[in-house]
LOVEX-826224 format. One record per residue: residue number from 1; residue in three letters; x, y, z of N, C-alpha, C, O in turn. Coordinates in nm, 3 decimals, always signed. Example, Ala and Ser with C-alpha at 12.3 -4.5 7.8 and 13.67 -1.06 7.14 Angstrom:
<rs>
  seq  type   n_east  n_north     n_up  ca_east  ca_north    ca_up   c_east  c_north     c_up   o_east  o_north     o_up
    1   Ala   +1.319   -0.569   +0.780   +1.230    -0.450   +0.780   +1.320   -0.330   +0.780   +1.424   -0.332   +0.846
    2   Ser   +1.285   -0.225   +0.708   +1.367    -0.106   +0.714   +1.290   +0.003   +0.787   +1.341   +0.114   +0.804
</rs>
This chain:
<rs>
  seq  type   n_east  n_north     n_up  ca_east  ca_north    ca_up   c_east  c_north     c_up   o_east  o_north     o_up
    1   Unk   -0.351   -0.292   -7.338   -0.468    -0.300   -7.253   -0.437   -0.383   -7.128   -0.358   -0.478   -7.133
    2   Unk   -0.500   -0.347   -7.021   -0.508    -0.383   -6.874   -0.617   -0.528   -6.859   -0.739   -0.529   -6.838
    3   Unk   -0.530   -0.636   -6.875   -0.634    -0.706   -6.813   -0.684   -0.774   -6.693   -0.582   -0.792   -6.627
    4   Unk   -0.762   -0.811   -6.641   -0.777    -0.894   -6.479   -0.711   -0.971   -6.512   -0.671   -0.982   -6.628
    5   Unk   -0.672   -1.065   -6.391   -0.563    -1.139   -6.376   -0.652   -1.266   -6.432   -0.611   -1.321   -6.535
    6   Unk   -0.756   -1.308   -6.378   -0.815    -1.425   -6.453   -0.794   -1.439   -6.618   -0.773   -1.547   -6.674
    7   Unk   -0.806   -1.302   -6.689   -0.821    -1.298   -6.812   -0.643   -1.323   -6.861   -0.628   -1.375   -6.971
    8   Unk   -0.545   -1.295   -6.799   -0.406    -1.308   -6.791   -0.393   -1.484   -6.852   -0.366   -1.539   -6.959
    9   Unk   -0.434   -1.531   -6.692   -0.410    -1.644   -6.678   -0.463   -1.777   -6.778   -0.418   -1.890   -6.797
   10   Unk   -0.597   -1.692   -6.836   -0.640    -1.828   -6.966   -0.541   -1.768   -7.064   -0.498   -1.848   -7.147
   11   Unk   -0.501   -1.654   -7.072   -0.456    -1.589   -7.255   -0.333   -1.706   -7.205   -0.305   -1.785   -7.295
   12   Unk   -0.260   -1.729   -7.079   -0.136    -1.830   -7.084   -0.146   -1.941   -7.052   -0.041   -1.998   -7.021
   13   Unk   -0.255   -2.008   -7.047   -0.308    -2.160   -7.055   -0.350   -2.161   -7.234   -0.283   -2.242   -7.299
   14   Unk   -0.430   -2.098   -7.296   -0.436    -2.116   -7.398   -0.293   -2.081   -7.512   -0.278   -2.124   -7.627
   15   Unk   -0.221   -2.010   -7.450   -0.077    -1.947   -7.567   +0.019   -2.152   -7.483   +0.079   -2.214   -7.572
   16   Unk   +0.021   -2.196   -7.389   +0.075    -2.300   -7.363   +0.035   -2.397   -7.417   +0.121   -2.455   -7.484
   17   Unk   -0.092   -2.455   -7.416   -0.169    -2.601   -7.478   -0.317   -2.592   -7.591   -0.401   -2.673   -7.632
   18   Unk   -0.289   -2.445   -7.608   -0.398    -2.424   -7.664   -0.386   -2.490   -7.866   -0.483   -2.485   -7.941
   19   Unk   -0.282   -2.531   -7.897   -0.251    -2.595   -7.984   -0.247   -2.746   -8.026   -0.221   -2.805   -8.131
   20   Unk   -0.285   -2.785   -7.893   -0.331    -2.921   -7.868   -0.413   -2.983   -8.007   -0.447   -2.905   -8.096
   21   Unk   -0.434   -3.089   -8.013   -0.548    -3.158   -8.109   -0.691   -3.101   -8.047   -0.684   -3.020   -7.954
   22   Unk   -0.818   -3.141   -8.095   -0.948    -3.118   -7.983   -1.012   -3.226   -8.044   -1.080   -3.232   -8.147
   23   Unk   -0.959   -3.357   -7.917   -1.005    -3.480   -7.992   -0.961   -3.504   -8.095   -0.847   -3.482   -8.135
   24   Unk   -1.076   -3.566   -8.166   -1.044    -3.633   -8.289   -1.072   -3.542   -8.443   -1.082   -3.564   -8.564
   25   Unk   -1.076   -3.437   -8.356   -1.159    -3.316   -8.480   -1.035   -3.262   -8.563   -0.920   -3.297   -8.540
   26   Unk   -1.074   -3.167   -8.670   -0.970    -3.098   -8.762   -0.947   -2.998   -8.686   -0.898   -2.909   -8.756
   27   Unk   -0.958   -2.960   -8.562   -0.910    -2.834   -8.531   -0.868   -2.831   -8.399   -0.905   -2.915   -8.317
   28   Unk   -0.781   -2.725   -8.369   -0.717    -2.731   -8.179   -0.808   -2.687   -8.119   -0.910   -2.642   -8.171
   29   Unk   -0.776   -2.696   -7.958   -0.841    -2.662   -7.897   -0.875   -2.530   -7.888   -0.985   -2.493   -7.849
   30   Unk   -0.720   -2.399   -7.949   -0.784    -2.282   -7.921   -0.886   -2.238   -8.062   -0.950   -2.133   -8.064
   31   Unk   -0.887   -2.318   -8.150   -0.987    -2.275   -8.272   -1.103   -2.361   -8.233   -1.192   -2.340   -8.316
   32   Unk   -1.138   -2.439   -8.153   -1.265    -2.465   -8.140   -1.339   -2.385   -8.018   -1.459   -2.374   -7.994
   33   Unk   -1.191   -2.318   -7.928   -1.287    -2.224   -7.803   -1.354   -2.094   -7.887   -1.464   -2.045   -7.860
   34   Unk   -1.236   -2.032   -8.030   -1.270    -1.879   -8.056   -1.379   -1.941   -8.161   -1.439   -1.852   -8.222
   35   Unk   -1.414   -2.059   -8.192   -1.525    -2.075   -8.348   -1.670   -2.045   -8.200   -1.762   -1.963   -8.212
   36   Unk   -1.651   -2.128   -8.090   -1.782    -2.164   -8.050   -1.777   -2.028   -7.969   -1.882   -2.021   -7.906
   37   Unk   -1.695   -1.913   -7.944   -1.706    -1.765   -7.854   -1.734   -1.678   -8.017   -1.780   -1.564   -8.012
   38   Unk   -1.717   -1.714   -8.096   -1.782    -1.636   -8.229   -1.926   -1.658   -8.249   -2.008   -1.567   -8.239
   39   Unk   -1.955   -1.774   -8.275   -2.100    -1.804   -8.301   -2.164   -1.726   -8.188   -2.250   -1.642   -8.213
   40   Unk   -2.116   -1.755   -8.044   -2.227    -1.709   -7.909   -2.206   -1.572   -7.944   -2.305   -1.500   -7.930
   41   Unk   -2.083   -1.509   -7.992   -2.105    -1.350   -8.034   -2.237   -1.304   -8.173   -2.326   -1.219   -8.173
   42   Unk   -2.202   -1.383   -8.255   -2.280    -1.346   -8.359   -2.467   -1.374   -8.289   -2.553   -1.288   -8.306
   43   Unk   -2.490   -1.478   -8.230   -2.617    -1.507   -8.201   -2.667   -1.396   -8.094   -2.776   -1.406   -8.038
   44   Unk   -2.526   -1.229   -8.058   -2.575    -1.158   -7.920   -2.630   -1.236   -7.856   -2.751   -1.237   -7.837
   45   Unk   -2.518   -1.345   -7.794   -2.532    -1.358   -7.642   -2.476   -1.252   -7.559   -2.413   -1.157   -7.607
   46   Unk   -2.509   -1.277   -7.378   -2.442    -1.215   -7.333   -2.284   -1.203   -7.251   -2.230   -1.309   -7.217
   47   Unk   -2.243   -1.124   -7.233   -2.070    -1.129   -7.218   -2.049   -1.266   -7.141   -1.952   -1.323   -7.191
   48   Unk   -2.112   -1.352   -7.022   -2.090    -1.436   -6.970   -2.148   -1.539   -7.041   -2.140   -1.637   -6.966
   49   Unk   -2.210   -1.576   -7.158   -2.216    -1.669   -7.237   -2.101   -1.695   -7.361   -2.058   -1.805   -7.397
   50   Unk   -2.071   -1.583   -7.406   -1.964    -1.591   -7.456   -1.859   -1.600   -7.392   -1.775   -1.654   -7.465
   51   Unk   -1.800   -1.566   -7.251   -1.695    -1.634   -7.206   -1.704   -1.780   -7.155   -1.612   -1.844   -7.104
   52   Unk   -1.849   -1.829   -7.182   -1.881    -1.932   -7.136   -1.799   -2.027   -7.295   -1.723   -2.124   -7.299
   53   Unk   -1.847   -1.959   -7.380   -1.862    -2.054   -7.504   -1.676   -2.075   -7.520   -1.639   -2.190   -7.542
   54   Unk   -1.575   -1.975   -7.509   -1.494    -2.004   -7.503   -1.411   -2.071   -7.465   -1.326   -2.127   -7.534
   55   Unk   -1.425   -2.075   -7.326   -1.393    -2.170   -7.205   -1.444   -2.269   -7.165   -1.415   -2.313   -7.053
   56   Unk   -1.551   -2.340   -7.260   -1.623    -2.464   -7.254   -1.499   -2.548   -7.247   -1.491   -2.614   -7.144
   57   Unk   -1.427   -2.558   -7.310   -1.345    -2.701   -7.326   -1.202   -2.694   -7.257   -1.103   -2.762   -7.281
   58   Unk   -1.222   -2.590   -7.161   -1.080    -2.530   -7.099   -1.032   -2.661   -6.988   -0.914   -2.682   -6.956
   59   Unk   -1.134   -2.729   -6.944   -1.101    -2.889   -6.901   -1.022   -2.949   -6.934   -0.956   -3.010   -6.851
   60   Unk   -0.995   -2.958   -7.065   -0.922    -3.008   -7.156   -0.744   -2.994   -7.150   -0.642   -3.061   -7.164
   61   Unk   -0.790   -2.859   -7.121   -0.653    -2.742   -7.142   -0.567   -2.800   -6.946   -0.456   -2.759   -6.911
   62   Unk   -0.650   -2.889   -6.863   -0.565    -2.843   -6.736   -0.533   -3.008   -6.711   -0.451   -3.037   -6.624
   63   Unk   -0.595   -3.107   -6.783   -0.555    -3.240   -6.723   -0.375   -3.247   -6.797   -0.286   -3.169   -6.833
   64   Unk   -0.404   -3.404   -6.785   -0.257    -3.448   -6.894   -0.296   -3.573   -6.929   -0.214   -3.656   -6.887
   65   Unk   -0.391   -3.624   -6.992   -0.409    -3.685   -7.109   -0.407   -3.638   -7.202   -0.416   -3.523   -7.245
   66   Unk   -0.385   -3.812   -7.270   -0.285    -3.806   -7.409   -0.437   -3.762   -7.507   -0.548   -3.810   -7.486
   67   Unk   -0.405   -3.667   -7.604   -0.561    -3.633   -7.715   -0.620   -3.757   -7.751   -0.742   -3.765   -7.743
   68   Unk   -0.541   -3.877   -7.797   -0.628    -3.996   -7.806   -0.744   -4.043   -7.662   -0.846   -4.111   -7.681
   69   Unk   -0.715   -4.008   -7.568   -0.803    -4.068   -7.454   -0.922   -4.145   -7.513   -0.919   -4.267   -7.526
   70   Unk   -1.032   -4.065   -7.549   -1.112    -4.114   -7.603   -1.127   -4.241   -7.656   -1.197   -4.336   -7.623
   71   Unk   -1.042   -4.222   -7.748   -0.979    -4.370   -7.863   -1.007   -4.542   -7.687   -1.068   -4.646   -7.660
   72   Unk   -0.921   -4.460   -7.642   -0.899    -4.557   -7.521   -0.940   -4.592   -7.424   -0.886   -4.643   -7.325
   73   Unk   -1.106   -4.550   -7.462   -1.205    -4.574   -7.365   -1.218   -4.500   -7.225   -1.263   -4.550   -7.122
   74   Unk   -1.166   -4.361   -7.245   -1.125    -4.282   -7.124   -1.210   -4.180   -7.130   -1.170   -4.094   -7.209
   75   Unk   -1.316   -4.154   -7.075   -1.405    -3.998   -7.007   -1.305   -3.927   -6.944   -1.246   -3.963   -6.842
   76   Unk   -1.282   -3.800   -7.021   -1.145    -3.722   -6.932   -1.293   -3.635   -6.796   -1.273   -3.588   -6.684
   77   Unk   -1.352   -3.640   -6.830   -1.485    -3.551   -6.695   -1.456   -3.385   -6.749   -1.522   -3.301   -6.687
   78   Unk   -1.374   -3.339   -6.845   -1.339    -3.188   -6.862   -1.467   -3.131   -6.817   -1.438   -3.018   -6.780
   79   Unk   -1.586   -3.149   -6.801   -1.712    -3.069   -6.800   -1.643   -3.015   -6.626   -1.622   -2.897   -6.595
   80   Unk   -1.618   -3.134   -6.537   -1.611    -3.151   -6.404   -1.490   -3.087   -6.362   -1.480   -3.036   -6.250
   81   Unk   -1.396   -3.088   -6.447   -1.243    -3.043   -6.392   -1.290   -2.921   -6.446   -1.360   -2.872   -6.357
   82   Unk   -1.289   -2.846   -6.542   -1.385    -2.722   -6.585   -1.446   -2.625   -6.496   -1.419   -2.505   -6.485
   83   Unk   -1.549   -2.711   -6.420   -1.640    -2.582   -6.366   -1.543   -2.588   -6.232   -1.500   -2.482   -6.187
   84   Unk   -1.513   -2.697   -6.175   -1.404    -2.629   -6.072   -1.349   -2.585   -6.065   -1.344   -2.515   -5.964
   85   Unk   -1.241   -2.577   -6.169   -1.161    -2.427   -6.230   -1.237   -2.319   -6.245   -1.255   -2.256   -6.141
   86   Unk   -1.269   -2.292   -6.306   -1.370    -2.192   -6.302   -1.458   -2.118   -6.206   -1.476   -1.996   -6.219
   87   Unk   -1.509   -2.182   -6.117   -1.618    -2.141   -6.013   -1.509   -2.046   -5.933   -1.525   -1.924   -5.927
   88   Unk   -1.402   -2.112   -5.874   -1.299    -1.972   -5.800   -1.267   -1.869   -5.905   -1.203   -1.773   -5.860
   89   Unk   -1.288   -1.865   -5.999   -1.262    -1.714   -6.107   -1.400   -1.612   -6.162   -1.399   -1.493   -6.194
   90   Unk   -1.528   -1.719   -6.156   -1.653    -1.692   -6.278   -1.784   -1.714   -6.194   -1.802   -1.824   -6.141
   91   Unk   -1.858   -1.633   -6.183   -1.972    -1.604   -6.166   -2.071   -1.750   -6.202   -2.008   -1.829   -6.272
   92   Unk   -2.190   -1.790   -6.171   -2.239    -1.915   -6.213   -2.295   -1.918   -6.333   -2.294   -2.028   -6.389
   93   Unk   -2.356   -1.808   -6.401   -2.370    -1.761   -6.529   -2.244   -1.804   -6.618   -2.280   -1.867   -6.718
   94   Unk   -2.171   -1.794   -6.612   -2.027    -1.864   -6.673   -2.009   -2.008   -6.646   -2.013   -2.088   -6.739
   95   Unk   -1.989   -2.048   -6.518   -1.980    -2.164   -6.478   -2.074   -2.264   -6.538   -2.036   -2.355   -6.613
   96   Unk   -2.206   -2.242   -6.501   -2.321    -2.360   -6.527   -2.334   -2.391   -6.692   -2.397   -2.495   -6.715
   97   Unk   -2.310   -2.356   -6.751   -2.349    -2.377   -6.882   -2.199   -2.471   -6.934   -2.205   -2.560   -7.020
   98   Unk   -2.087   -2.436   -6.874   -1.968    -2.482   -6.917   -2.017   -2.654   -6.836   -2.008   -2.760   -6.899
   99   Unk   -2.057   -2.647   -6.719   -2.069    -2.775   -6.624   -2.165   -2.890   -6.676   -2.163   -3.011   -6.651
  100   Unk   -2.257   -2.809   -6.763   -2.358    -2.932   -6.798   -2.344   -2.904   -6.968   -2.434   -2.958   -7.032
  101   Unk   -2.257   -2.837   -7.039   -2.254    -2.841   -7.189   -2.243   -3.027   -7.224   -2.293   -3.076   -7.326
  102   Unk   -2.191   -3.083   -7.153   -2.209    -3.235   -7.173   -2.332   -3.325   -7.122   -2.391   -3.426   -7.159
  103   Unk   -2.339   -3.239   -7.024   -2.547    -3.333   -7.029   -2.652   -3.268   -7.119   -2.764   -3.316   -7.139
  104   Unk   -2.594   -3.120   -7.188   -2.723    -3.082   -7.312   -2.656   -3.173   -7.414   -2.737   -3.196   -7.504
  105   Unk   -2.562   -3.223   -7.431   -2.498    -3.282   -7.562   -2.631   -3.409   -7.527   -2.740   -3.395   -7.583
  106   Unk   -2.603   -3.536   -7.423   -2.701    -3.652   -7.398   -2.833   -3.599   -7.389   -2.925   -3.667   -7.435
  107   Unk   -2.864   -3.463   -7.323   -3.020    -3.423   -7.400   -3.015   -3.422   -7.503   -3.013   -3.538   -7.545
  108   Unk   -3.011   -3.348   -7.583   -3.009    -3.327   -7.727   -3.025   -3.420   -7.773   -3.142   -3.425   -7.810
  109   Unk   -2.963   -3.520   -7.802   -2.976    -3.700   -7.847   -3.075   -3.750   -7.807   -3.106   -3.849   -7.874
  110   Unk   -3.151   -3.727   -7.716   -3.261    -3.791   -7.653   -3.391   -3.709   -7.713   -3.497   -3.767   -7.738
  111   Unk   -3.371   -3.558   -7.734   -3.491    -3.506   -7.760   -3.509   -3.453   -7.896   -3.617   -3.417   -7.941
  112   Unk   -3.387   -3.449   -7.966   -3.388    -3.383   -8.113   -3.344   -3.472   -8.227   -3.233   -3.454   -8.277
  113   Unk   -3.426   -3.568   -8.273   -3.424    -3.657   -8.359   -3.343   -3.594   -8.467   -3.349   -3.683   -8.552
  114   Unk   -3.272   -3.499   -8.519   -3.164    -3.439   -8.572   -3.060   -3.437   -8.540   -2.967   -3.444   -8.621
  115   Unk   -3.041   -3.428   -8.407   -2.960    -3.383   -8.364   -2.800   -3.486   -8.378   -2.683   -3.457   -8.403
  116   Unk   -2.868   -3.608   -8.348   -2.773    -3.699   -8.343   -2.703   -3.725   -8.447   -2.586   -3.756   -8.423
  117   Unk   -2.739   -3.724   -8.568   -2.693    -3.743   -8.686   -2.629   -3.642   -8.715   -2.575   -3.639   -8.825
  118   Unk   -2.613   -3.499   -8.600   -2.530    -3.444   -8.702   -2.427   -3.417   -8.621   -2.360   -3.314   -8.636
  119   Unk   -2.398   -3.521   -8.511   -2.254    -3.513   -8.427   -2.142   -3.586   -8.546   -2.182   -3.639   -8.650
  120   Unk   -2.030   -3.577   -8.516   -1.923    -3.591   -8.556   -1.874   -3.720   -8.477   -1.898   -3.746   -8.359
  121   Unk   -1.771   -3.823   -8.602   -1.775    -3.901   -8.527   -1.663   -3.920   -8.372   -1.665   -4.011   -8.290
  122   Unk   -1.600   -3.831   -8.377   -1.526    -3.835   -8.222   -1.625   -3.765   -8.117   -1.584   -3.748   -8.003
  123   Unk   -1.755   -3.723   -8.153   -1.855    -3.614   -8.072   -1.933   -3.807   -8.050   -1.921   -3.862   -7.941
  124   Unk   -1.986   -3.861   -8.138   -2.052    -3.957   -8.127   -1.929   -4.097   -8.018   -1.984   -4.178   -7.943
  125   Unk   -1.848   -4.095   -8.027   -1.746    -4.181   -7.931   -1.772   -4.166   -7.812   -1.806   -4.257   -7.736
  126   Unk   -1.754   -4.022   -7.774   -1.760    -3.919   -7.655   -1.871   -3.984   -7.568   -1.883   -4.040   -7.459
  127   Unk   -1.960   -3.938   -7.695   -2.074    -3.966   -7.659   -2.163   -4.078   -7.548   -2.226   -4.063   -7.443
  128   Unk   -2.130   -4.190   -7.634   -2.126    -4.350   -7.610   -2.008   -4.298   -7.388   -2.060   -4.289   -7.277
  129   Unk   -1.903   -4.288   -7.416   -1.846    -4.236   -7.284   -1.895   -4.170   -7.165   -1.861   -4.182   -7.047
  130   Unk   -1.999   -4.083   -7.233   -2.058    -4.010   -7.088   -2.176   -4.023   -7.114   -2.243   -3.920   -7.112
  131   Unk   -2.256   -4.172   -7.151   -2.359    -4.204   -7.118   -2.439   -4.200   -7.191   -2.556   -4.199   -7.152
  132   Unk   -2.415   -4.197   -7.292   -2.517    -4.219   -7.382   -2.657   -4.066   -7.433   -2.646   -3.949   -7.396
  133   Unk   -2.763   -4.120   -7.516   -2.867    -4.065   -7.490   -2.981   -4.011   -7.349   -3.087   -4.074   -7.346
  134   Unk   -2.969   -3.945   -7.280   -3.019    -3.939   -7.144   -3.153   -4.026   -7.160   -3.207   -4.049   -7.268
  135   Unk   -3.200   -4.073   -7.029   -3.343    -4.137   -6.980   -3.497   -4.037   -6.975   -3.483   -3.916   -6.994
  136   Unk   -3.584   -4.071   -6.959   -3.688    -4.007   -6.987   -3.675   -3.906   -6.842   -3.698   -3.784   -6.842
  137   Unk   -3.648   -3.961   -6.759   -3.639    -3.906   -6.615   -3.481   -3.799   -6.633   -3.495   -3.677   -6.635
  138   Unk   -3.397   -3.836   -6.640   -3.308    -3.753   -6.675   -3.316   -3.600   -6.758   -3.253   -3.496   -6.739
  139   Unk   -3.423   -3.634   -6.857   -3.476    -3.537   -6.931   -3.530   -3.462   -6.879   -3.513   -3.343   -6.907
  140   Unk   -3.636   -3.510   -6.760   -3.750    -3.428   -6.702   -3.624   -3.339   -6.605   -3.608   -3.219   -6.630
  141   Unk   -3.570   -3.381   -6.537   -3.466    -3.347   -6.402   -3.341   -3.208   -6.516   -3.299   -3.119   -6.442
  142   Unk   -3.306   -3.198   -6.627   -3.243    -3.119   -6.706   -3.332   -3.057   -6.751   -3.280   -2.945   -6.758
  143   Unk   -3.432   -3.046   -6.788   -3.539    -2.942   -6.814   -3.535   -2.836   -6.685   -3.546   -2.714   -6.699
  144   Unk   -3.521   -2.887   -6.587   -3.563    -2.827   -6.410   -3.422   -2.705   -6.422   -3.463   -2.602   -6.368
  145   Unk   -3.317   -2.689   -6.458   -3.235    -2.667   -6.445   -3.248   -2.518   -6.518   -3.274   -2.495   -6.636
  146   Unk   -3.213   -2.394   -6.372   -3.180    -2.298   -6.428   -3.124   -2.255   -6.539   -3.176   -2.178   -6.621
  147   Unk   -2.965   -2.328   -6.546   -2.931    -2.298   -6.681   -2.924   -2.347   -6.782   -2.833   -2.339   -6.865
  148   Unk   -3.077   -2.435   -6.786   -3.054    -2.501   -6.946   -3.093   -2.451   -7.060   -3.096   -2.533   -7.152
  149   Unk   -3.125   -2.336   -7.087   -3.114    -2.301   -7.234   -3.004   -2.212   -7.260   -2.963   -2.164   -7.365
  150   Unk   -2.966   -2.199   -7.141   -2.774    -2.124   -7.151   -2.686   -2.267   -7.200   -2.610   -2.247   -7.294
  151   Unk   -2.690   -2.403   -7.147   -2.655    -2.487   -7.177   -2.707   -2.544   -7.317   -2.626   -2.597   -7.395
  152   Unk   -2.777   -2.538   -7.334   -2.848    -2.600   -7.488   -2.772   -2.526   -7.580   -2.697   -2.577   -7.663
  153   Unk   -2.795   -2.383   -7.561   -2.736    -2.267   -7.677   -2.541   -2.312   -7.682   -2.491   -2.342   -7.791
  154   Unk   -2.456   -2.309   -7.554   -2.389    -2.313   -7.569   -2.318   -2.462   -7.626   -2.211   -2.480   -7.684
  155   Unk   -2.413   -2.546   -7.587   -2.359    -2.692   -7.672   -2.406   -2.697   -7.832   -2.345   -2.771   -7.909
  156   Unk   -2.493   -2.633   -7.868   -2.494    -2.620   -8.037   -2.368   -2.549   -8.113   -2.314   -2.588   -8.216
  157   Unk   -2.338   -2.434   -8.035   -2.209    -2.335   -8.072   -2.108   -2.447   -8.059   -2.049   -2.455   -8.167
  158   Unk   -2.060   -2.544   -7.968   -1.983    -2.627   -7.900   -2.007   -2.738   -8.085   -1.916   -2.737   -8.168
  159   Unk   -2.084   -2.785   -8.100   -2.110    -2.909   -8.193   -2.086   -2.796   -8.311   -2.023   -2.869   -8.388
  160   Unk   -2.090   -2.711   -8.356   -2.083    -2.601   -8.496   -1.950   -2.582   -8.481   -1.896   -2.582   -8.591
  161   Unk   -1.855   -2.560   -8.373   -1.723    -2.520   -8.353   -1.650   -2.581   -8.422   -1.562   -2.497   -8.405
  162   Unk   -1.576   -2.694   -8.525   -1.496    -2.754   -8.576   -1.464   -2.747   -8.733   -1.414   -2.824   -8.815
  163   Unk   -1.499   -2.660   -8.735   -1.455    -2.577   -8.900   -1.319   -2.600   -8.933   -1.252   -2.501   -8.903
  164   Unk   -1.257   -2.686   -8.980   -1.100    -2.636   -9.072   -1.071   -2.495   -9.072   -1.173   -2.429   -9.049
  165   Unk   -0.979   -2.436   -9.087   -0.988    -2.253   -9.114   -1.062   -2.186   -9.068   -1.050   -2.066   -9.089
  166   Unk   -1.145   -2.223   -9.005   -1.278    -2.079   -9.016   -1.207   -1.933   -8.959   -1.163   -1.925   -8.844
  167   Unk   -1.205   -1.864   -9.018   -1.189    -1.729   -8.976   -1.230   -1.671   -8.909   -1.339   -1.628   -8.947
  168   Unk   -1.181   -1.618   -8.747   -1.258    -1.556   -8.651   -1.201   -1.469   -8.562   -1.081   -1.494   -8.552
  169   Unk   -1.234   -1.383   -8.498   -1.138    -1.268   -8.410   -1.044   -1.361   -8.351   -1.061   -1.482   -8.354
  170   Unk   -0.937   -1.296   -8.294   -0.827    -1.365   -8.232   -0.896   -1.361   -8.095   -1.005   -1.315   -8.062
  171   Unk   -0.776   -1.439   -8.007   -0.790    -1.467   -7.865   -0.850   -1.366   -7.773   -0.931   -1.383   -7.682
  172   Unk   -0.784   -1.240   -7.822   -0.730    -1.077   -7.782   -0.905   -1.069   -7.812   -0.950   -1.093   -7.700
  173   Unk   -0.959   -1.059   -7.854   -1.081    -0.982   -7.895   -1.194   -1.049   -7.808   -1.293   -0.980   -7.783
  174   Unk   -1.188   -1.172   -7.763   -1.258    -1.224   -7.671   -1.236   -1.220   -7.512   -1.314   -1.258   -7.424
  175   Unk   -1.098   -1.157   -7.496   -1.053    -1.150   -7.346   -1.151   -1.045   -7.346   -1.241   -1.069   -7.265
  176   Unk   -1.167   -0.925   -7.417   -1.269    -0.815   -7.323   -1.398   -0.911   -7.266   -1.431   -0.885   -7.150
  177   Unk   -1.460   -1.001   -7.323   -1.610    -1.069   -7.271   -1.544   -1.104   -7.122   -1.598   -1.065   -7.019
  178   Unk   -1.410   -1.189   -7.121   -1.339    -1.223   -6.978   -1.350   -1.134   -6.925   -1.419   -1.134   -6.823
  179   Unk   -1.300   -1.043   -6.960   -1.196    -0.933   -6.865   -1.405   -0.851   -6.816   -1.408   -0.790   -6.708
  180   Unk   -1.471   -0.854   -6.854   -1.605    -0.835   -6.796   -1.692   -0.894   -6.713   -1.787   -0.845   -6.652
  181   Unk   -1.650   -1.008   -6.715   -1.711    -1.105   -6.594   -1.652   -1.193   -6.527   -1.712   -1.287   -6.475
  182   Unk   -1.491   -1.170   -6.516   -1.432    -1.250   -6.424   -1.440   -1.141   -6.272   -1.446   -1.020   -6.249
  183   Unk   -1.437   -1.250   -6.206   -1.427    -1.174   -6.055   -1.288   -1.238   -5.938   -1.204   -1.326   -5.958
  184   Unk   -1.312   -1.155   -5.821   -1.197    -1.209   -5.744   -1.213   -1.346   -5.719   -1.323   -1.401   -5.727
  185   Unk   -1.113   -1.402   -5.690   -1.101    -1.555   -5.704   -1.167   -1.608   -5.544   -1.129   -1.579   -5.430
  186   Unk   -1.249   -1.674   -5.579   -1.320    -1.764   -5.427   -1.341   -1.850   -5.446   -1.322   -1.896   -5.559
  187   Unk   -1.410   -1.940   -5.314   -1.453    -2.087   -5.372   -1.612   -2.130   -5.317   -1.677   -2.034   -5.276
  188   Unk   -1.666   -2.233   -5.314   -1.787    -2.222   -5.304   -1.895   -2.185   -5.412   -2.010   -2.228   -5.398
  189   Unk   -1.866   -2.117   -5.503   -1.999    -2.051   -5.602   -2.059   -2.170   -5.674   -1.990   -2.244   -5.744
  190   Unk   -2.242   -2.195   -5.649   -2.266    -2.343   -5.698   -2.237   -2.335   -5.857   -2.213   -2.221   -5.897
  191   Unk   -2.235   -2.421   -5.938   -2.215    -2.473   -6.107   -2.350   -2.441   -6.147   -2.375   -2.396   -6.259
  192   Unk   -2.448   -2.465   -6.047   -2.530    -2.495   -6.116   -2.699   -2.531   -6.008   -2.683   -2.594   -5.903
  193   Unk   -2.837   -2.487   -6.047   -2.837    -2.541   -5.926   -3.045   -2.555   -5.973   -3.098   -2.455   -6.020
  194   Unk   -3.099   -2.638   -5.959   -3.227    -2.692   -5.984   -3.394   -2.562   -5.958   -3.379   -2.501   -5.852
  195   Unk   -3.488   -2.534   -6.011   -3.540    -2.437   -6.015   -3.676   -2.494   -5.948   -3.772   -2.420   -5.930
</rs>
């Protein structure tokens, strides 16, 4: 099969570092992109949510910190290095949900008295790193936001992603969602943008 060149270029960012640790979790980075692009499949999302869900943590995949960072009091920003990568390849439907999957994580804590208790403890470290539980005002200002229930959905898939084993299509079976909504490469396209 023929793929766009965008879709090329993650299958060889992920076949390079995609074996990485993911954090402090039981699983790499490329089994926590295909657990959280499975769930957004099973829940029929659409093709740019699921390439969203995959490529959530592709931040990860372009710095060069060490997997402990965290441990060492270090915010790598992947949300931020992320959508900039991204925005020259992906539509904002892709982009925005990958850009703020870390401010629905500090919503979530702030508004779902569940929620918190059921982060993990390198999700709860993180956490504490990019700020904590959001402010009442913060809340109101992420509510405003076009893509926040693209963001909400995709940070639950994101917190469910860390299964030991879990069994799920390979890499190959998720490039078609890519290979459907990547576009020619530009720059400028907003992340994200207030309603």
């Amino acid at each position: 099969m023929t793929h766009h060149p965008t879709t090329l270029e993650i299958l060889e960012l992920f076949a390079a570092r995609g074996n990485s640790q993911y954090g402090g979790e039981a699983v790499s980075q490329i089994e926590h992109g295909l657990q959280a692009a499975f769930f957004a499949e099973q829940a029929s999302a659409p093709a740019s949510l699921i390439a969203a869900a995959l490529l959530h943590d592709v931040g990860h995949l372009l710095h060069r910190l060490p997997d402990g960072a965290p441990e060492s009091g270090i915010d790598d920003h992947h949300e931020v290095l992320a959508a900039r990568w991204l925005e020259k390849r992906f539509p904002a439907e892709v982009v925005a949900p990958v850009h703020l999957h870390v401010a629905a994580k500090r919503y979530l804590c702030a508004t779902d008295e569940t929620y918190l208790s059921q982060l993990s403890p390198p999700s709860i470290l993180s956490l504490e790193l990019q700020g904590g539980p959001m402010t009442a005002a913060e809340v109101c200002d992420f509510q405003q936001r076009s893509c926040f229930e693209s963001a909400i959905a995709l940070r639950r898939w994101d917190e469910a992603a860390k299964v030991p084993a879990l069994q799920t299509p390979p890499l190959e079976h998720f490039a078609q969602y890519v290979d459907l909504v990547a576009q020619t490469p530009q720059s400028g396209s907003p992340a994200c943008h207030s309603t």
